[in-house]
N, C-alpha and C positions, 0 to 999 in steps of 0.2 A: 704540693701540699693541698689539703683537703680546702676547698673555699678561697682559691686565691687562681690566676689566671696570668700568663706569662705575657706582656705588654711590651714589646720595642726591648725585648732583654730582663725590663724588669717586673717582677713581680708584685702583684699590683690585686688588692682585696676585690673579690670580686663584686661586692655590695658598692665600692666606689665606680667600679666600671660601669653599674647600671644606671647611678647618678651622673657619670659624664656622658653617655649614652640619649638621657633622656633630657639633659640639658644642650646637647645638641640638634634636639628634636628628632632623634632618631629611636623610634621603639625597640627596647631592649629583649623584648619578648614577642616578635611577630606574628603575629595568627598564621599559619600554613592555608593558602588556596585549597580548597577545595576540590579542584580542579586536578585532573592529573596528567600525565602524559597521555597517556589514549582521548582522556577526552581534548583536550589541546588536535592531536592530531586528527580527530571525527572534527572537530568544526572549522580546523584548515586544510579538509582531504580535498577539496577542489582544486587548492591551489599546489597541492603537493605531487612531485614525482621521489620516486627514488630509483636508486643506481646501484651493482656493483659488478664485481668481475667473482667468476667459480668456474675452476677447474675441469676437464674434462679430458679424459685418456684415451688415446686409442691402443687398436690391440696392438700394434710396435713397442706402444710405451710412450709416443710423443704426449708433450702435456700441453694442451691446449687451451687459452684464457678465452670464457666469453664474456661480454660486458651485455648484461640485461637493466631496462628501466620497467619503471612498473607505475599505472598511476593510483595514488592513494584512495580515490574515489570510486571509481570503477574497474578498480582491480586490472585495467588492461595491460601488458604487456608486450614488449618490444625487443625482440633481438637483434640487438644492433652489430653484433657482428662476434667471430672467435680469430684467434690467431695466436700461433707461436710464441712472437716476438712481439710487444706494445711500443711504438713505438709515438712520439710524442704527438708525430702526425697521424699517426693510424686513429691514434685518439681525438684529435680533436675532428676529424672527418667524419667520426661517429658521433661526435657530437654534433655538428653541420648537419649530418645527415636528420638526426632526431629534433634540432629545428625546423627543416624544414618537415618533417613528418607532423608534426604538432600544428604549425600552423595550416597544414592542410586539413587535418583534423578537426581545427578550432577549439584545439586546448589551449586554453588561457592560463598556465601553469605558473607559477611564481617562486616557486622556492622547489630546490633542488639535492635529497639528501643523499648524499654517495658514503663509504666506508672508507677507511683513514686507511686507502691506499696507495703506496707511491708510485701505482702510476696512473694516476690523473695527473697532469701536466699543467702548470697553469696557466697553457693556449687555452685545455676544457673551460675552465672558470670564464674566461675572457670572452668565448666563443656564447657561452649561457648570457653572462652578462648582456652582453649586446644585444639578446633577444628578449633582454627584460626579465631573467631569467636568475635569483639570484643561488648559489651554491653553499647549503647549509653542510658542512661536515660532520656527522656522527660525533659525536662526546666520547670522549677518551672512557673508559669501561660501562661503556654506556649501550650495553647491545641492544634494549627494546628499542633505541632511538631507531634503526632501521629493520625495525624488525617484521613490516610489511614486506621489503625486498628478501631478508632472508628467509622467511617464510616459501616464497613463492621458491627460491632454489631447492629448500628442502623437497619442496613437490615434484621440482623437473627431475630431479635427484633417484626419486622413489618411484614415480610414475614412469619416466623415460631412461634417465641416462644408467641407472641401477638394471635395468632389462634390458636396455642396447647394448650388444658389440658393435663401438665406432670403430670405422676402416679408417679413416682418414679426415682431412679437416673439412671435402667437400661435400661427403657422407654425413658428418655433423651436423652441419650446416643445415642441409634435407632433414637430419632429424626434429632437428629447434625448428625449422619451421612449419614441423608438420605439427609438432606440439604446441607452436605458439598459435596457428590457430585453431587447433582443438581447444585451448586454454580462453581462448576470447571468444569463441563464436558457439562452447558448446557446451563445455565443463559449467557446472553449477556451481556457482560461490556461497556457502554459508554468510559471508561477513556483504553480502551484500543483497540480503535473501533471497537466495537461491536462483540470482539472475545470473545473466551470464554480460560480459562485460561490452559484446556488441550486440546481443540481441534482448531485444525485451521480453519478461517472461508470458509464456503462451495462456491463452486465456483458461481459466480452470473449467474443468468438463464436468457438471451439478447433473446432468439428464443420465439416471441409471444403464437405461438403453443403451446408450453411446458406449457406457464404458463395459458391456457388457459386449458390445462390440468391436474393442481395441485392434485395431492390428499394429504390432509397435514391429520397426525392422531394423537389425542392426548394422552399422555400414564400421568394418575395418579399416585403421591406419595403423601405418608401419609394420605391415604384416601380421594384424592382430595385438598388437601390445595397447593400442588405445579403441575402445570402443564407442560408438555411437547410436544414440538410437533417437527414433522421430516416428511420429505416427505415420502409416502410409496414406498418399496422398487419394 
């Protein structure tokens, strides 16, 4: 019924609900933050990675899982491995492994968002923990929550594994990692103006002269499906 609100079974005016509400010092009518998911995520992108596993086929038909991390701040990017079978150890060794990668790096990371899938084991969890590392789970129909990591599959997807014929898993393997450092050391990122995630962007060229004298050269990977290009030296 119009004005009334379902209480512990019973029905119950909703005018009275705002009075027991506000005699419990609890605002009946909350302001909404201002603030929203994105920006939430830009002012704790230091501290954020994210995680998931996507699909990859070869020409056989074998379907092979890779597990990618990404970091929210600098867009970098990490293949940490593909395989057949996920096995609970497989996984948490990729996760070993990405500690110890991090702290070589000097990522200070804190919070961890992976996709609600079951196979994260929770050795993963355990193994983050211990590294100070804590493992925040996506929201149940909640896809912008990791919507930086999905993102970035869409791109391997469309740039790489959409134009590859995989042979096999060690074929794979060669391809992500010819892509993952093209993707960190070369590709230009909009969301991080147009830097790229391990190099800083190159000084801008103001002398007409100069750019009247370009010589830009392009170097191939993967047999031409990714290009490069840098001034010559």
């Amino acid at each position: 019924m119009h004005g009334e609100l379902l209480v512990l079974g019973t029905k119950v005016a909703a005018s009275t609900v705002w009075e027991i509400l506000r005699e419990a010092g609890i605002d009946p009518a909350p302001e909404r933050g201002a603030g929203t998911w994105a920006d939430f995520l830009r002012s704790q992108a230091d501290a954020l990675l994210a995680c998931g596993f996507f699909e990859a086929v070869t020409l056989s038909g074998a379907r092979l899982q890779v597990l990618a991390v990404i970091e929210h701040a600098g867009r970098r990017i990490r293949i940490l491995g593909a395989a057949a079978h996920q096995t609970a150890a497989w996984v948490a060794q990729a996760a070993k492994n990405l500690v110890m990668d991090l702290e070589d790096a000097g990522c200070r990371a804190r919070f961890l968002i992976p996709d609600r899938d079951g196979k994260f084991p929770a050795l993963f969890d355990d193994v983050l923990k211990d590294a100070g590392i804590q493992v925040v789970p996506s929201g149940v129909r909640m896809p912008r929550m990791n919507a930086v990591m999905e993102r970035w599959v869409q791109i391997c997807r469309r740039e790489l594994l959409d134009r590859t014929l995989i042979w096999n898993q060690r074929h794979l393997l060669h391809a992500l990692r010819e892509f993952e450092h093209f993707y960190n050391s070369h590709r230009p990122h909009q969301g991080i103006a147009n830097a790229r995630p391990l190099r800083p962007l190159p000084e801008p060229i103001n002398d007409p002269a100069r750019i009247l004298r370009l010589d830009v050269r392009r170097r191939d990977r993967l047999g031409g499906i990714l290009h490069e290009y840098q001034h010559a030296a």
